[in-house]
C-alpha positions in Angstrom: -17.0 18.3 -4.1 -16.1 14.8 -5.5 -16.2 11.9 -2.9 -12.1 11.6 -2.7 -11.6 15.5 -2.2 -14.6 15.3 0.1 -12.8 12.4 2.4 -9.5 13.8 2.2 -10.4 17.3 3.4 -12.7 15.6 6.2 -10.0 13.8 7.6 -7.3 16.3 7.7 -9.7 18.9 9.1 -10.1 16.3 12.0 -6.3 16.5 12.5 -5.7 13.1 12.2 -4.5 10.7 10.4 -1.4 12.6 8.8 -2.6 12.2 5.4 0.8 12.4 2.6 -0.5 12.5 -1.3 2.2 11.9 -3.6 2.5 12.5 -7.5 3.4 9.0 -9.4 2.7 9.2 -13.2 6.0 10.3 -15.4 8.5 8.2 -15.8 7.1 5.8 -13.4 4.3 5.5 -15.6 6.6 4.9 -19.0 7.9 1.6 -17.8 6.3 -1.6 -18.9 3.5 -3.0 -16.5 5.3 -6.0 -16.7 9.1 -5.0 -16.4 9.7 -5.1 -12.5 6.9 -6.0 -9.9 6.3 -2.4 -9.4 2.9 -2.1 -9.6 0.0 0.3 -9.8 2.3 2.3 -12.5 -0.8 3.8 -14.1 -2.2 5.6 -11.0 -1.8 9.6 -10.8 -1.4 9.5 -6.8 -0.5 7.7 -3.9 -2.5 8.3 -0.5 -0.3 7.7 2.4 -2.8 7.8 5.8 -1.0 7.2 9.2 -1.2 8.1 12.8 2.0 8.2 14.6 2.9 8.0 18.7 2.9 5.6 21.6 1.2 2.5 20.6 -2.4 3.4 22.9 -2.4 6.3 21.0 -2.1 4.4 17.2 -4.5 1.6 18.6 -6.8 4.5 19.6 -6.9 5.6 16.0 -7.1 2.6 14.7 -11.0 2.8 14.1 -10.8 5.9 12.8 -7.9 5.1 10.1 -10.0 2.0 8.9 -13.1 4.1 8.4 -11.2 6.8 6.5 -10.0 3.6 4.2 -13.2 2.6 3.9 -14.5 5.7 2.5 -11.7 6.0 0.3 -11.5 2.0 -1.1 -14.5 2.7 -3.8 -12.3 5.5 -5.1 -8.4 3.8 -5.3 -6.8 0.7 -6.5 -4.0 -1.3 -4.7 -1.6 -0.6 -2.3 1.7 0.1 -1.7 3.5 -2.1 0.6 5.9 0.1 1.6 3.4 1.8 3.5 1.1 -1.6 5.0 -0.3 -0.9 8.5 0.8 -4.8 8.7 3.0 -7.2 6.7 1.4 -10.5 6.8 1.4 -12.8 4.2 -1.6 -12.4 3.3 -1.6 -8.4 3.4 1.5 -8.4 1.0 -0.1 -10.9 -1.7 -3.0 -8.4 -1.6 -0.7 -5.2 -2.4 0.4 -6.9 -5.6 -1.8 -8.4 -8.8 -1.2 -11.8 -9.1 0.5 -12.0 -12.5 3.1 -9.0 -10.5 3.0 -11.3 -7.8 4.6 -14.4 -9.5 7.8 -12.3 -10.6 8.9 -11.8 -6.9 8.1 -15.2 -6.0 9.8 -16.3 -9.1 12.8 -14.5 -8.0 12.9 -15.9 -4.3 12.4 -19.3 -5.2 16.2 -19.1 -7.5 17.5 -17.0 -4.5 15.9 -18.0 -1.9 13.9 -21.3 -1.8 14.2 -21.8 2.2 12.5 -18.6 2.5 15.6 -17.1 4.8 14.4 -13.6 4.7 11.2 -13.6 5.8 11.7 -10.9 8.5 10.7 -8.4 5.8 7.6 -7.5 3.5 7.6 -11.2 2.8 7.2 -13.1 -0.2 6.9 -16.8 -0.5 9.4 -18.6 -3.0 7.2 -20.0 -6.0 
């Protein structure tokens, strides 16, 4: 059984994290790499891993989440910050590449070069 397969099946037959696999390709794939800051449009799949209740049961999981990633992070590339554990800075800068970084920093700094709305996924004005 590959390596993904192998992880995937693991961890759901452990019952947790919920684990959500999601087609992309099609006609998210058909738009230009560099057209929005989108990224990632080549990938076939998105992984979505989460554990969900009162906030002693997430922290409980917590361990067990990150080793599940870490199994998984020789097999995947990027992230989708719609779905970050945590927003720091530093997290979102990691979701993106950084030439599909500068076009949402590009955009803030016209928009938004005070940085107003930062209460969000944040990106820093460029």
């Amino acid at each position: 059984m590959p390596p993904v397969l192998r992880t995937l099946t693991e961890a759901a037959a452990g019952g947790s994290p919920f684990i959500a696999i999601r087609s992309v390709g099609g006609a998210v794939a058909r738009v230009a790499d560099d057209a929005t800051a989108y990224p990632y449009r080549r990938a076939e799949l998105l992984v979505v891993a989460t554990t969900i209740g009162p906030h002693p049961v997430v922290a409980a999981a917590a361990p067990g989440l990150d080793a599940f990633w870490a199994r998984l992070a020789p097999h995947v590339m990027g992230a989708c910050a719609n779905f970050l554990s945590s927003a720091t800075e530093a997290d979102v800068a990691a979701v993106y590449p950084p030439e599909t970084y500068r076009r949402p920093a590009a955009v803030k700094r016209r928009y938004d070069p005070q940085n107003l709305f930062a209460a969000n996924h944040n990106v820093r004005p460029q």
